[in-house]
N, C-alpha and C positions, 0 to 999 in steps of 0.2 A: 220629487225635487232632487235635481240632481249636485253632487258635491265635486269641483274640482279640485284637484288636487296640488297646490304649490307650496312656495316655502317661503316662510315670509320672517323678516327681521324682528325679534322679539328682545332684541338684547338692551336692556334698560328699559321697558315695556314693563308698565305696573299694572299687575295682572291681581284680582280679587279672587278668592276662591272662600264661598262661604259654604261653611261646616269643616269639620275636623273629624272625619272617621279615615276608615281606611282608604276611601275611594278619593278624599281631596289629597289624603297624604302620596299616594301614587302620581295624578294627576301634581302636585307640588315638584315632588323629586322627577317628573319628567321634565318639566318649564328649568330648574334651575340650571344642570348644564351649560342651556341657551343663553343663560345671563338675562333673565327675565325678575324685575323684582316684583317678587311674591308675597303677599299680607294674605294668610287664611283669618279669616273670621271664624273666633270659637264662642261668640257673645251673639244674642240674639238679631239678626238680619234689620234693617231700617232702609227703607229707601235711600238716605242721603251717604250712603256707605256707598255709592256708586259714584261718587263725585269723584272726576279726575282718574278711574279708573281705564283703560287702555284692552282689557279685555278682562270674561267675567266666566268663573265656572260656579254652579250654582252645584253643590254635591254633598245637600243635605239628604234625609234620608225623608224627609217631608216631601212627596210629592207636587201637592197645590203651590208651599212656598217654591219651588223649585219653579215651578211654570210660572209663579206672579214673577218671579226674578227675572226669567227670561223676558217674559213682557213687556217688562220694564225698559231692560235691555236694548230690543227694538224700538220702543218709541225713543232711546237716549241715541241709537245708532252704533253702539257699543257691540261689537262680536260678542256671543256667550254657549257655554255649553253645557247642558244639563246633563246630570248622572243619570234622570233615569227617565230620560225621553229624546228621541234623536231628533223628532219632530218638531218640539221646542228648542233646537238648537240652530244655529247658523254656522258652528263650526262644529270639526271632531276630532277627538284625537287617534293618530294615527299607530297601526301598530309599528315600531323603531325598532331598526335594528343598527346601529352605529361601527364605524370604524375608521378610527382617528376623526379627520375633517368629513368623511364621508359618512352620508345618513340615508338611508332607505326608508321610505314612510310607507305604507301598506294599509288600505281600506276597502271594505266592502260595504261604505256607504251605509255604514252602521246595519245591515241587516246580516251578516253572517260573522261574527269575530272570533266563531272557532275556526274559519279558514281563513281569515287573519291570521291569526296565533300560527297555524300551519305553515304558512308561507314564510313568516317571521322565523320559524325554528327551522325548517330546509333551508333561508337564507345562512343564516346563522353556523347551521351544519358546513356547509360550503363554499363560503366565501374565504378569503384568506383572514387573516388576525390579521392586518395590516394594510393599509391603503393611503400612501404616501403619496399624494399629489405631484408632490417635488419631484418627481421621478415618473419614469417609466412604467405603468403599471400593466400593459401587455402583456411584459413576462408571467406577470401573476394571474392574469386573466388568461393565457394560455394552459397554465399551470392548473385552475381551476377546470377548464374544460378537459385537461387530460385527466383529472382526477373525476370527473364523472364519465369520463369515457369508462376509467380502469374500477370504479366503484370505489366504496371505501368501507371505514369499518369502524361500530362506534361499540365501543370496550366498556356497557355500562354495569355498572353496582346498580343491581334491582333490588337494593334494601334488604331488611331481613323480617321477612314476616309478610305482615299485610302490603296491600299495592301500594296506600295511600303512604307508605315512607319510601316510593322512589322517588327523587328531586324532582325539579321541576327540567332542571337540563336533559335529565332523562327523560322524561316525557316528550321533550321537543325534538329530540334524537328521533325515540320508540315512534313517534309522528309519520317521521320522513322516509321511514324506512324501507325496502322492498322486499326485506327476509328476514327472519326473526334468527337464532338460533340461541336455545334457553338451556338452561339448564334445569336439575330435576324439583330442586326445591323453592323455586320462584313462586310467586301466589298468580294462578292461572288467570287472574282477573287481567293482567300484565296485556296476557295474551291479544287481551279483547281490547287496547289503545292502539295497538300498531292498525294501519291501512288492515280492510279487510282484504287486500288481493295480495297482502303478501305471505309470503311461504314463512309456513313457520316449520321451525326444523327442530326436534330435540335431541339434544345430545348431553342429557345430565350424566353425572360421574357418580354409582352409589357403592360404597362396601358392598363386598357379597354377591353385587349384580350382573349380569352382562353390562360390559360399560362401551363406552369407544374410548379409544388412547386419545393422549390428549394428543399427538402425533397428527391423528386423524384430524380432530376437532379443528386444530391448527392450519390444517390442508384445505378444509371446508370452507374456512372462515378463507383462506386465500382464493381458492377455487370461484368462490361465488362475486369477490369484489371481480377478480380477472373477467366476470361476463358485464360487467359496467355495475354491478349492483349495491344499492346502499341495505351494508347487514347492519342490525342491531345485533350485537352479543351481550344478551343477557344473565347475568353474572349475579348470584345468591351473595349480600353481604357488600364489599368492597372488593371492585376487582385484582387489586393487588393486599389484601391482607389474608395471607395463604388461598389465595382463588385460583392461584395459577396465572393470574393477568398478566405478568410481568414475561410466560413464558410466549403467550398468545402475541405480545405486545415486540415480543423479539425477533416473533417468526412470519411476522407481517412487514417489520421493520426490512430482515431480511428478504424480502419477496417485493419490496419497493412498493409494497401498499399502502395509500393514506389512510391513517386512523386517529381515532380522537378517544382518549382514556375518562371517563366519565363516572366521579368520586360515587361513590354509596355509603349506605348505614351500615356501618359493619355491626355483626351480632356479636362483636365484643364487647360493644358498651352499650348496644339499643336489648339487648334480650335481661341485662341485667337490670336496666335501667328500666323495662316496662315493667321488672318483678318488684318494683323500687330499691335497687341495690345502687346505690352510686360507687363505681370504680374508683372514685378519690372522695376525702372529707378533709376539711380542712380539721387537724388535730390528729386524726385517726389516719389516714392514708393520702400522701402527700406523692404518691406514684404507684403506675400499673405496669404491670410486663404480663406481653399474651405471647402464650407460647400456642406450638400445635400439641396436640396429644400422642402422636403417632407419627411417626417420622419410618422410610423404609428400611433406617438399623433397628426400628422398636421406638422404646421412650427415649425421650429427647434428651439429650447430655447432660442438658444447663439445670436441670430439675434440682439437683444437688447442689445447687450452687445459688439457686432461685428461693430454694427452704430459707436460707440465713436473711433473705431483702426484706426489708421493712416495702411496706403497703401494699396491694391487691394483687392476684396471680389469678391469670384467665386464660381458661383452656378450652383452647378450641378441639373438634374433632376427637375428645378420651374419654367418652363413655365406655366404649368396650374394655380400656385399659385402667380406668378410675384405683381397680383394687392395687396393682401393682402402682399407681401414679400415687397414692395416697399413702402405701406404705413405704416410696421412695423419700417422699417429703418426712414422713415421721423419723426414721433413719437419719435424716439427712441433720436433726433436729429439729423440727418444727411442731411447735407445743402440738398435745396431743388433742387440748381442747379447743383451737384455731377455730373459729365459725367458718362453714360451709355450706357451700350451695350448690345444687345441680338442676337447671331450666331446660326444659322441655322446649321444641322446638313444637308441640302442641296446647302450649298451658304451663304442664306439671312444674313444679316445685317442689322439691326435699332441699329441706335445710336438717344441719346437725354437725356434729363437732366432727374435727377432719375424721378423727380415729373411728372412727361410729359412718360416715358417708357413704363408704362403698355400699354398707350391706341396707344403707335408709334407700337407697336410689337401685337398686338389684332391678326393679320393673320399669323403669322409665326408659320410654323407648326414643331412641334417636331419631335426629340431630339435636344432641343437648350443648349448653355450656354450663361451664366449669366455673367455681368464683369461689376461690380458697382468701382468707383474711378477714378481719373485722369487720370490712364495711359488709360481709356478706350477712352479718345477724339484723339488718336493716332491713326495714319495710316501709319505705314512704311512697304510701299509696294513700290517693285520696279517702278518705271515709264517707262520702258525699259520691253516689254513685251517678254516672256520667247521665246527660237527658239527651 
């Protein structure tokens, strides 16, 4: 059976949607925009619940009732769509990508909606933010076809850790891409989302190692949009929370290459926060300031100035320099017994009072962070281990 595909006025259209999980809640928040008035049913389904309805999505997690629903449906003449049969359905919902009055509907006829999804996030990637009917839209459409001539460039935060905390923007980016370029601490699963024909290139930055300049890096990331190509740059943490994003982002800017800055998990508040440390508590710390650890005059200025602030202090990148970071704070005054923490970017955890931290964390090998103040003698981890 084949499905065509138009667009039909839904606005004041009383639409039923029975069950209440996550599949109606989505399939709701898509209808309302339209101006479609929506009743989910969270009370057990009846036949006579169809009365006066105008279209019907059945999105229980009950299969049989989902298909007596539908049946129903067609003998009333009622459009319906089921969650979890396309075959009982008469309609589908489309993947949407929206701008302003303008809407793109996207299906594979319900049998492929990972290349739905696909299409949807390269649409997404490439279109303008903007589609003003009232106007001229040429120019943006001209704009768009030179911006896949010249390539572009998507600036993402690959989370900090595991794959499963890069967004979902980023995912739809990593999608489209035609060349990766990672850096060294991303979790290589990453690797394995992008197209497999595209070029992956690394260019991580480590202490100690042969590195490339970011100079380089910056030329690359130019170099490759110049041949039409969409790069993923993938970025450990949050691209601009000491990532350097802001310099990559300037040297594209300069170079007239289109790019799109795409947020991540930064390991200032997700690496403390998987040890269960929360950066603020309401009563105990009411603000955080991350600093880096290592700046190219040494330790960073404001350390001394940072000792005297009330609430959490998070330091990125100072493992190497912990013993001089630790005796600058105690100097500076800052009690000697201040709760501390130092996270492994493998696991590890030392905790222990500031005065005492250098010499408890001596073996913990980098990328760590830093988590001086109270809320670091915290542990809220579940005691109910994960199934």
């Amino acid at each position: 059976m084949g499905y065509f595909p138009f667009f039909a006025e839904i606005s004041g259209k009383r639409v039923l949607i029975v069950g209440n999980g996550p599949v109606a809640n989505r399939k709701r928040n898509a209808l309302l925009p339209f101006g479609a008035e929506v009743t989910v049913l969270d009370r057990p389904y009846a036949p006579g619940d169809l009365e006066g309805a105008d279209l019907v999505i059945a999105a229980t997690d009950d299969r049989p009732l989902n298909r007596a629903i539908c049946r129903q449906c067609r003998e009333r003449g009622i459009p319906v769509n089921s969650a979890t049969s396309r075959t009982d359905s008469t309609f589908l919902f489309p993947a949407l990508v929206r701008r302003g009055t303008a809407c793109v509907g996207i299906s594979t006829g319900g049998e492929n909606p990972a290349a739905a999804a696909y299409l949807r996030g390269f649409l997404e990637g490439c279109l303008p933010q903007s589609l003003d009917p009232a106007q001229d839209i040429r120019p943006s459409t001209e704009r768009l076809a030179q911006d896949l001539h010249t390539g572009r460039v998507f600036l993402i935060g690959a989370g900090c850790g595991a794959a499963d905390l890069l967004t979902l923007r980023g995912l739809s980016r990593l999608q489209i891409c035609q060349a990766v370029v990672y850096d060294d601490l991303i979790d290589p699963v990453l690797l394995e989302l992008a197209p497999p024909e595209a070029q992956r290139i690394s260019m991580g930055k480590r202490a100690g190692r042969p590195s490339p300049s970011q100079e380089e890096i910056c030329q690359t990331l130019i170099d490759l949009a110049r041949q039409g190509i969409r790069v993923a740059r993938l970025k450990g943490g949050d691209p601009f929370v000491f990532g350097r994003g802001g310099e990559e982002a300037l040297a594209l800017q300069r170079a007239g290459i289109p790019f799109e800055v795409v947020p991540g998990i930064s390991s200032a508040i997700a690496v403390p926060a998987a040890a269960g440390i929360p950066v603020t508590h309401r009563e105990v710390s009411r603000s955080f300031h991350v600093v880096t650890g290592h700046t190219v005059q040494g330790l960073p200025e404001q350390l001394d100035r940072l000792a005297g602030l009330e609430g959490t202090l998070v330091i990125l990148m100072g493992l190497k320099h912990l013993p001089q970071i630790a005796q600058r704070l105690l100097k500076a005054g800052k009690p000697p017994e201040t709760p501390a923490a130092v996270l492994s970017g493998d696991g590890t955890q030392v905790r222990g009072a500031l005065e005492h931290i250098s010499a408890l964390a001596r073996d913990v090998q980098p990328p760590a962070v830093i988590v001086i103040g109270e809320t670091a003698a915290f542990s809220l981890r579940s005691n109910t281990a994960s199934r």
